[in-house]
KOLZALO-937949 format. One record per residue (C-alpha): x, z, y; chain; residue number from 1. Coordinates in steps of 0.25 Angstrom, whole numbers. Each point is the difference from the previous one (the first is absolute). Example, Ala and Ser with C-alpha at 12.3 -4.5 7.8 and 13.67 -1.06 7.14 Angstrom:
<atoms>
atom east: 49; up: 31; north: -18; cadena: A; num: 1
atom east: 6; up: -2; north: 14; cadena: A; num: 2
</atoms>
This chain:
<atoms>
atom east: 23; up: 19; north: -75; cadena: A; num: 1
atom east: -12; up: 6; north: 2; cadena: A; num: 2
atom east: -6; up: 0; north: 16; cadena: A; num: 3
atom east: -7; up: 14; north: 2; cadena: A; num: 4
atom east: -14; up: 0; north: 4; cadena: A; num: 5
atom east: 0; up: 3; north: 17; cadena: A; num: 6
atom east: 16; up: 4; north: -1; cadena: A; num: 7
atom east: 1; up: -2; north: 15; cadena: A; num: 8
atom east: -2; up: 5; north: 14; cadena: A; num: 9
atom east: -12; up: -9; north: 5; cadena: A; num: 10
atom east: 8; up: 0; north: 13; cadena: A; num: 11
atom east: 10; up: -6; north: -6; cadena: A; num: 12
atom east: -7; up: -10; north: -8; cadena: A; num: 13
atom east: -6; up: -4; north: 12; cadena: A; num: 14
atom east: 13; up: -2; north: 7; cadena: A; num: 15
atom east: 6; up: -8; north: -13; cadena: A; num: 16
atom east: -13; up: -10; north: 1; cadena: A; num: 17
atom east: 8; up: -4; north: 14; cadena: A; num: 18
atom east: 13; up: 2; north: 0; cadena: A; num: 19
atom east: 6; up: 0; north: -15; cadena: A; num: 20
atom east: 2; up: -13; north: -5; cadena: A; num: 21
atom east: -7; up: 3; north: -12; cadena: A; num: 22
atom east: -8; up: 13; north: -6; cadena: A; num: 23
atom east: -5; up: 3; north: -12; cadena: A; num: 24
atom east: -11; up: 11; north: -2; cadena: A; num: 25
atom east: -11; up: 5; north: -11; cadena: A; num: 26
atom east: -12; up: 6; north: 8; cadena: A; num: 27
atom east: -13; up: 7; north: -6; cadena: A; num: 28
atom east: -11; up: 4; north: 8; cadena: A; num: 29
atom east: -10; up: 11; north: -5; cadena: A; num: 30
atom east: -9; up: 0; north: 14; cadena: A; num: 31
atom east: -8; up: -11; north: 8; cadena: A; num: 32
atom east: 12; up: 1; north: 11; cadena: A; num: 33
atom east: -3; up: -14; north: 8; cadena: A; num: 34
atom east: 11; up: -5; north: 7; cadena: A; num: 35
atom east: 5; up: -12; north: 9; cadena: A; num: 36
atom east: 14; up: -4; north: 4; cadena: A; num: 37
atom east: 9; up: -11; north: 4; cadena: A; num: 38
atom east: 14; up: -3; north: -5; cadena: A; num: 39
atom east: 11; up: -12; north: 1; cadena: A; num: 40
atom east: 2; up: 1; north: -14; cadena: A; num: 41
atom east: -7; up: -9; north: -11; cadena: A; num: 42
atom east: -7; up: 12; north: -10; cadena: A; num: 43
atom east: -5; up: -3; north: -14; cadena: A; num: 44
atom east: -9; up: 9; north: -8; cadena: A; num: 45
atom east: -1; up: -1; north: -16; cadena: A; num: 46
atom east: -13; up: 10; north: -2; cadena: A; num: 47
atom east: 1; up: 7; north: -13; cadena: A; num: 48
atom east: -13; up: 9; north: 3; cadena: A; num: 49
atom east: -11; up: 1; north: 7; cadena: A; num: 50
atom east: -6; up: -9; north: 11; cadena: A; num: 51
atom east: -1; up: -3; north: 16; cadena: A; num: 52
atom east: -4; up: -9; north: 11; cadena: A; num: 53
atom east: 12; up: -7; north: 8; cadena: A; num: 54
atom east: -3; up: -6; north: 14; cadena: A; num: 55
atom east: 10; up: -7; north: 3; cadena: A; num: 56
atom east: -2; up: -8; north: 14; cadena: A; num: 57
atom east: -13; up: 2; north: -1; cadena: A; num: 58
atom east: -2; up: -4; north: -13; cadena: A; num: 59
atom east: -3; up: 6; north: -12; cadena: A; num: 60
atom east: 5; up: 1; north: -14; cadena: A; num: 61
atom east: -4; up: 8; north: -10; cadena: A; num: 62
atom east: 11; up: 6; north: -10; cadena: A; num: 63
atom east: 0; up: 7; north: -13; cadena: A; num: 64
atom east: 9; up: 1; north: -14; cadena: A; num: 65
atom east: 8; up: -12; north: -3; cadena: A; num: 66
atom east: -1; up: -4; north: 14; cadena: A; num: 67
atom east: 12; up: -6; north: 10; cadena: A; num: 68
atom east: -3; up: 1; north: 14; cadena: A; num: 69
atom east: 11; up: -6; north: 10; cadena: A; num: 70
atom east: -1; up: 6; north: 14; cadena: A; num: 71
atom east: 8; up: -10; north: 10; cadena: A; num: 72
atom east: 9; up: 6; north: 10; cadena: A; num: 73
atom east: -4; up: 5; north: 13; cadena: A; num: 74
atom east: -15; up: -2; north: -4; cadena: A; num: 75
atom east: -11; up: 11; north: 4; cadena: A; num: 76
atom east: -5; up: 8; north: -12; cadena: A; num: 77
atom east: -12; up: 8; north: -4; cadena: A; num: 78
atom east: -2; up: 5; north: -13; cadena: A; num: 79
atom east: -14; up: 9; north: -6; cadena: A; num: 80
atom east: 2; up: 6; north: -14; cadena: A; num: 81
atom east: -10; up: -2; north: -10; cadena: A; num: 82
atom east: 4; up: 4; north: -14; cadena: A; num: 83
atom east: 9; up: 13; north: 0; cadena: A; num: 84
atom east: 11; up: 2; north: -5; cadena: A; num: 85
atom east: 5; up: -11; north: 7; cadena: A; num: 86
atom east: 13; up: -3; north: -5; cadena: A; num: 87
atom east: 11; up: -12; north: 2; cadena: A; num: 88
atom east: 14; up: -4; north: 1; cadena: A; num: 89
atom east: 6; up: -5; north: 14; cadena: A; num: 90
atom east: 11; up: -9; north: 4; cadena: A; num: 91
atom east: 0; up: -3; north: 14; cadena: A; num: 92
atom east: 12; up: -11; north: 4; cadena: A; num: 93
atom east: 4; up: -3; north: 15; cadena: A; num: 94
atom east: -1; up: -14; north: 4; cadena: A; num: 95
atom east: 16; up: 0; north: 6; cadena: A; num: 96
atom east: 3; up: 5; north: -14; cadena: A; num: 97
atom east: -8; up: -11; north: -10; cadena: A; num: 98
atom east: 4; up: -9; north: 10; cadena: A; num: 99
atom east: 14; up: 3; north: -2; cadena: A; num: 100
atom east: -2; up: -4; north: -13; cadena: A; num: 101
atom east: -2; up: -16; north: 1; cadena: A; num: 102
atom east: -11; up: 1; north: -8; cadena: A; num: 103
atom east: -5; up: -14; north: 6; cadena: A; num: 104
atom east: -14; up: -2; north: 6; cadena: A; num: 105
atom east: -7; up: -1; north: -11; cadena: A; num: 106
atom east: 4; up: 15; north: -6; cadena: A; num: 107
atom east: -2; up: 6; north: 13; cadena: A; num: 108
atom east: -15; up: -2; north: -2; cadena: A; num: 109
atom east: -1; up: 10; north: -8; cadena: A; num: 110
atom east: 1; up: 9; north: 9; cadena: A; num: 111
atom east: -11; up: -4; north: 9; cadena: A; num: 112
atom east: -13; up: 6; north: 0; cadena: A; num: 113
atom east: -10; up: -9; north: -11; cadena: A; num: 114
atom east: -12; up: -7; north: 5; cadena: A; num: 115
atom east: -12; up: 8; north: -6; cadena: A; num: 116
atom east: -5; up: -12; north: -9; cadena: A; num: 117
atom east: 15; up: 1; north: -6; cadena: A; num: 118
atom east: 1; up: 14; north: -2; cadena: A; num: 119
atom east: -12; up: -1; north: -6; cadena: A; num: 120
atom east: 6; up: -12; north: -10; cadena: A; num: 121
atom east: 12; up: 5; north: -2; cadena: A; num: 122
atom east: 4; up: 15; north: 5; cadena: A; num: 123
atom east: -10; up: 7; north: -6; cadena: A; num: 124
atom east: 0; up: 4; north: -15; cadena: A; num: 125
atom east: 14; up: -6; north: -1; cadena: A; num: 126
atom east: 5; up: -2; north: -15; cadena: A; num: 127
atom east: 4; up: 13; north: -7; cadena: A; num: 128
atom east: 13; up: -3; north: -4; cadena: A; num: 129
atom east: 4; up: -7; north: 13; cadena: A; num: 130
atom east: -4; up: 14; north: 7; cadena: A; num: 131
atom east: 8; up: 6; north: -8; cadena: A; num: 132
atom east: 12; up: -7; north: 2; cadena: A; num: 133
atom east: 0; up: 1; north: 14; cadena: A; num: 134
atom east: -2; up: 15; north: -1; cadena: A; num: 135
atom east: 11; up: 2; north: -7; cadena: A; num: 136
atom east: 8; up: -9; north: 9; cadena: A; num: 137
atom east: -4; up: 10; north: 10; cadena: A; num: 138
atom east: 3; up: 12; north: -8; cadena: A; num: 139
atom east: 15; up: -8; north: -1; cadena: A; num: 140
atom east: 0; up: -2; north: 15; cadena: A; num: 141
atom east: -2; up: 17; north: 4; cadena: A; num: 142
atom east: 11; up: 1; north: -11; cadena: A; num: 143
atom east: 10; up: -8; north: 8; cadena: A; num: 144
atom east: -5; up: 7; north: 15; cadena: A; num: 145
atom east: 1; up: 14; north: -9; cadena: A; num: 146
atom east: 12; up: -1; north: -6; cadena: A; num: 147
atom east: 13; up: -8; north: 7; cadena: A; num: 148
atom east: 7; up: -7; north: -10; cadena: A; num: 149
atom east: 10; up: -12; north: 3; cadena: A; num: 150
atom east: -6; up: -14; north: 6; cadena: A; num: 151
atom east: -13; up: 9; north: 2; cadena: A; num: 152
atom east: -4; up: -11; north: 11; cadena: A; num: 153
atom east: 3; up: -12; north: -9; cadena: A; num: 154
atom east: -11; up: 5; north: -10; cadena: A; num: 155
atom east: -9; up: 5; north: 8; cadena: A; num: 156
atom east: 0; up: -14; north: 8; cadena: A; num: 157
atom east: -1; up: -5; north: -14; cadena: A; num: 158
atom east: -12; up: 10; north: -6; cadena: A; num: 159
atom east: -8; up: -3; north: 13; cadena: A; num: 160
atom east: 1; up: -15; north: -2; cadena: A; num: 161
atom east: -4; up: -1; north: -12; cadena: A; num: 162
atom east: -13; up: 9; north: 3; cadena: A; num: 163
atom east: -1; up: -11; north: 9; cadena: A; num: 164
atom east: 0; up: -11; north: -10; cadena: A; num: 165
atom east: -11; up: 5; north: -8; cadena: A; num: 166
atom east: -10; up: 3; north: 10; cadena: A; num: 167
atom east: 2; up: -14; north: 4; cadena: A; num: 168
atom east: -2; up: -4; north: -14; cadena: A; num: 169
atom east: -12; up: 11; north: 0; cadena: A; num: 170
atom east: -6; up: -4; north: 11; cadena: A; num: 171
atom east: -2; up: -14; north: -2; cadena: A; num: 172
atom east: 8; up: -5; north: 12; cadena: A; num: 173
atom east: 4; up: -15; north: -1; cadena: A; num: 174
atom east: 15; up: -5; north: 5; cadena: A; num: 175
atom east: -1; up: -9; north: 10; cadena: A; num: 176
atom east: 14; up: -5; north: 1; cadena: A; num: 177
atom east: 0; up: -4; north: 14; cadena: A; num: 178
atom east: 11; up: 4; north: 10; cadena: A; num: 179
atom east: -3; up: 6; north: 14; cadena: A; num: 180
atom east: 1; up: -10; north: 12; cadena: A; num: 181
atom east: 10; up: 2; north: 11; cadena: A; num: 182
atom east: -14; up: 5; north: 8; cadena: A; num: 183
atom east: -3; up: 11; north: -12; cadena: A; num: 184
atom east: 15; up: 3; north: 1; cadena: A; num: 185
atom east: -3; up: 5; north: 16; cadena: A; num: 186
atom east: -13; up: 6; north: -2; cadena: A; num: 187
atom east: 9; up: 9; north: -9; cadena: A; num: 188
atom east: 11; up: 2; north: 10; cadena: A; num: 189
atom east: -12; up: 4; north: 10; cadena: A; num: 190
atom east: -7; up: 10; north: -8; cadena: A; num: 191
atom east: 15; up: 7; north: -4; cadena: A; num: 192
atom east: 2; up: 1; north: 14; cadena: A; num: 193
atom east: -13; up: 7; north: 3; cadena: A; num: 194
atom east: 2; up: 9; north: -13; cadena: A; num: 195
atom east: 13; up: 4; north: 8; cadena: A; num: 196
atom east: -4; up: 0; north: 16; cadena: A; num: 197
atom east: -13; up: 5; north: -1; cadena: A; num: 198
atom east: 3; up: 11; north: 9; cadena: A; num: 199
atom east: 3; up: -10; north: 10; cadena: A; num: 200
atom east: -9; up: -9; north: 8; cadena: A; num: 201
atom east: -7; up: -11; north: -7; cadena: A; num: 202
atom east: -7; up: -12; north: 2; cadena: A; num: 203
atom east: 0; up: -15; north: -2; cadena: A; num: 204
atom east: 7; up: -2; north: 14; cadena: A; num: 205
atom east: 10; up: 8; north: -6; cadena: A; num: 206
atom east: 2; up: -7; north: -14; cadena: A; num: 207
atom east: -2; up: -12; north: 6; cadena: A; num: 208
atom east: 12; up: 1; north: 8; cadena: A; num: 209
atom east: 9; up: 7; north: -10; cadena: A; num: 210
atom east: -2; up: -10; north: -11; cadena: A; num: 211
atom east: -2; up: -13; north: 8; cadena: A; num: 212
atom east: -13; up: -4; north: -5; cadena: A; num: 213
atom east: -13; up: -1; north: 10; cadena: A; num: 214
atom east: -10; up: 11; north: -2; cadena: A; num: 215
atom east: -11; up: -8; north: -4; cadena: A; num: 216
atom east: 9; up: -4; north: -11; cadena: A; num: 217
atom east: 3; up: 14; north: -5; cadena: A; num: 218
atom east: -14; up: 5; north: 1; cadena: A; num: 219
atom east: -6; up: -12; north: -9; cadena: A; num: 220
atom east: 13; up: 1; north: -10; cadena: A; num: 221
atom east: 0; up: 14; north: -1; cadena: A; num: 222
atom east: -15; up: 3; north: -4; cadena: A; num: 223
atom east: 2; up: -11; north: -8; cadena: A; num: 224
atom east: 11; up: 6; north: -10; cadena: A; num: 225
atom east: -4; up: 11; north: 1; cadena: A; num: 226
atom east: -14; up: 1; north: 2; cadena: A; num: 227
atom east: -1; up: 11; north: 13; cadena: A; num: 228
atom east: 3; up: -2; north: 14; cadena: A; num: 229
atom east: 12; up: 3; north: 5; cadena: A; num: 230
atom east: -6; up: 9; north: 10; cadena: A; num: 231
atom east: -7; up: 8; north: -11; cadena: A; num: 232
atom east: 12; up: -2; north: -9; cadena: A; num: 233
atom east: 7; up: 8; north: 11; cadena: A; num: 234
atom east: -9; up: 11; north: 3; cadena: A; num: 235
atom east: -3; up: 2; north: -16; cadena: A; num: 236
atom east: 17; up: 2; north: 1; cadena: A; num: 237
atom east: 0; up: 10; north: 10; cadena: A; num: 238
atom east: -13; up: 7; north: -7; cadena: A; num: 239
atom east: 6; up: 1; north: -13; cadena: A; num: 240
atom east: 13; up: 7; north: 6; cadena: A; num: 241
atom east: -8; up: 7; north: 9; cadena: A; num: 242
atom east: -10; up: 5; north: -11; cadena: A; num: 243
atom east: 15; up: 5; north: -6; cadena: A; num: 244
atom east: 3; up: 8; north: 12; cadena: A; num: 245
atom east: -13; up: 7; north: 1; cadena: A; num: 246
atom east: 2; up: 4; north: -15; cadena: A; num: 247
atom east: 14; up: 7; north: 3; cadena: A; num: 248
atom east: 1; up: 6; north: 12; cadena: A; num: 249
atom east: -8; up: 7; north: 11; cadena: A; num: 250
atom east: 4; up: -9; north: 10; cadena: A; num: 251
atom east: -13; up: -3; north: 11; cadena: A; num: 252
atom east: -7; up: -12; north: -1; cadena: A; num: 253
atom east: 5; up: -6; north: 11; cadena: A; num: 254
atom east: 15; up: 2; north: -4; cadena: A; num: 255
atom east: -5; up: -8; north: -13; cadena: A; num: 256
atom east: -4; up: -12; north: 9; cadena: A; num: 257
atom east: 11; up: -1; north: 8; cadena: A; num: 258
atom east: 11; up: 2; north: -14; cadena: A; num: 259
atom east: -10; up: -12; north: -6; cadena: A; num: 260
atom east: 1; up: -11; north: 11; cadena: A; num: 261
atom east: -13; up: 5; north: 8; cadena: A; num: 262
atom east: 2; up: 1; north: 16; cadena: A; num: 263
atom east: -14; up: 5; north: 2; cadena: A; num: 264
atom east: -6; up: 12; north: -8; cadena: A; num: 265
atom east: -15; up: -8; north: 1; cadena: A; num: 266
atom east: 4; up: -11; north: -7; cadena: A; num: 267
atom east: 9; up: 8; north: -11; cadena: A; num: 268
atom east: -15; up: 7; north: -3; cadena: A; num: 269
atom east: -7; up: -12; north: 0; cadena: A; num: 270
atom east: 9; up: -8; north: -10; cadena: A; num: 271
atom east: 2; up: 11; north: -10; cadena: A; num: 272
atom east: -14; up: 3; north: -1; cadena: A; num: 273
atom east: -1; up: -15; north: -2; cadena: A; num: 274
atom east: 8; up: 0; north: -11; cadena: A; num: 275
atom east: -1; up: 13; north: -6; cadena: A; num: 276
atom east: -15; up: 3; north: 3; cadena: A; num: 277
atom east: 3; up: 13; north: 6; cadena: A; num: 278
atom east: 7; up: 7; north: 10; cadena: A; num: 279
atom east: 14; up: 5; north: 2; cadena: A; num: 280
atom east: -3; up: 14; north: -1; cadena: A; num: 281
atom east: -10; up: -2; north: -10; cadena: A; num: 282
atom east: 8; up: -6; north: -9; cadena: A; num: 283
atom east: 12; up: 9; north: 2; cadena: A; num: 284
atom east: -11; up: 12; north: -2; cadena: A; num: 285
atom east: -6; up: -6; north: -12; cadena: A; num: 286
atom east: 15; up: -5; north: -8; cadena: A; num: 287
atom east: 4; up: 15; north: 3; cadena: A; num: 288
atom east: -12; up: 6; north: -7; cadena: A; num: 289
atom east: 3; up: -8; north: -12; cadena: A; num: 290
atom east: 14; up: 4; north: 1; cadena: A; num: 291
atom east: -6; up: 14; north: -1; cadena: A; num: 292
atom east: -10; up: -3; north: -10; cadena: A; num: 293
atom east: 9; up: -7; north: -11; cadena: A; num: 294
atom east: 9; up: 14; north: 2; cadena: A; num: 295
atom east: -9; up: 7; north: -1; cadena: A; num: 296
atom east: -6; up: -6; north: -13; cadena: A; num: 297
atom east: 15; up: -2; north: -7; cadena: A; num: 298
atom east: 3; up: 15; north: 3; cadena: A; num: 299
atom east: -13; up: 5; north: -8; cadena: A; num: 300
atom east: 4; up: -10; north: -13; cadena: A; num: 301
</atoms>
């Protein structure tokens, strides 16, 4: 089936990116709109035309036709728009989904954000055919969300796995067989405990307590796995959720803090500009004139 080019409202595709366990969109831009956002979900783009800069984190990556780009979950985001139009197939999957999936360690790299050198090697230009395949497993995947037919979930599970496989395959990830220790085991109990209870106080003291291990232990494993403290692990959490809140409802800033974990509005402002390089309200002002825009633009096609 066919995906439509912008068939949907951009507040709800910016709803989907968080809360669905997956989405599939087709998006085409026809103006320089800039943008920056943040989500829980993992988002691959497949560029069909055009061009644009991607700062993911800071750092950038230049995509244009033929390219993959991976954006990792709850990862700040910028984008500039080079080459118009600039249009691209999206699949964003929610971690608590593909992890559902027992994909196994190695597959769930695909999901992470490439290093630049590797995007450069193996993300970029990617073979024809492979692109292909995968765009059509795409267009198979918003057959299945359109149209409900019996064991819809079984293939959908199935479809996005094997997208999984042959970006593996595409991207040149190696297998590396190994097993997680006991200690990985509890760093991922630790960080599903904060995807849960950010709302909640947080702190090593805390954890510490909760899962019997001395904070020392729990800092140094932590950034270890996963390679961010846990304190900024927690407050990128509670941006990314409060990033959601601001782009949904008119609820005041400091209301957002408090519904994200933040007992003091000062430090809710410092760590989401932190993060997202901007303000609360800025950012709410500026996702709100995007809305407007793409509405605006869809209406006069």
């Amino acid at each position: 089936m066919e995906i439509k080019i912008n068939d949907y409202w951009e507040p709800d595709h910016f709803r989907a990116l968080s809360e669905d366990n997956y989405n599939v969109s087709r998006s085409c831009e026809y103006e320089k709109n800039g943008m920056h956002h943040i989500h829980t979900a993992s988002e691959f783009l497949f560029v069909e035309e055009g061009s644009a800069e991607y700062y993911v984190v800071g750092k950038k990556y230049l995509l244009e036709k033929g390219d993959i780009m991976v954006i990792g979950g709850q990862e700040h985001h910028q984008r500039r728009l080079l080459g118009l139009p600039f249009l691209r197939y999206g699949l964003s999957v929610r971690p608590s989904y593909y992890e559902s999936l027992n994909l196994g360690e190695d597959l769930k790299k695909v999901f992470l954000t490439p290093s630049q050198q590797a995007f450069q090697e193996h993300y970029k230009h990617v073979d024809e055919q492979i692109f292909n395949r995968v765009t059509g497993l795409i267009k198979e995947l918003y057959e299945e969300q359109e149209i409900h037919q019996p064991f819809r979930s079984m293939m959908e599970r199935s479809i996005i796995t094997e997208i999984t496989v042959l970006l593996f395959r595409a991207f040149g990830l190696e297998r590396t067989e190994s097993e997680l220790s006991e200690m990985n085991l509890r760093m991922i109990a630790i960080k599903e405990y904060i995807d849960r209870h950010y709302q909640e106080n947080l702190d090593l003291k805390i954890l510490s307590e909760l899962f019997y291990l001395h904070p020392a232990t729990i800092s140094r494993e932590f950034n270890k796995y996963f390679g961010k403290t846990l304190i900024k692990y927690i407050n990128i959490v509670r941006v990314c959720e409060a990033a959601k809140l601001l782009e949904n409802t008119n609820e005041s800033v400091t209301a957002v803090a408090a519904k994200c974990g933040y007992d003091s509005v000062n430090t809710f402002l410092r760590q989401f500009k932190a993060v997202m390089e901007t303000s609360p309200l800025q950012y709410r002002k500026a996702i709100h004139e995007l809305f407007k825009r793409n509405k605006e633009e869809t209406q006069r096609l």
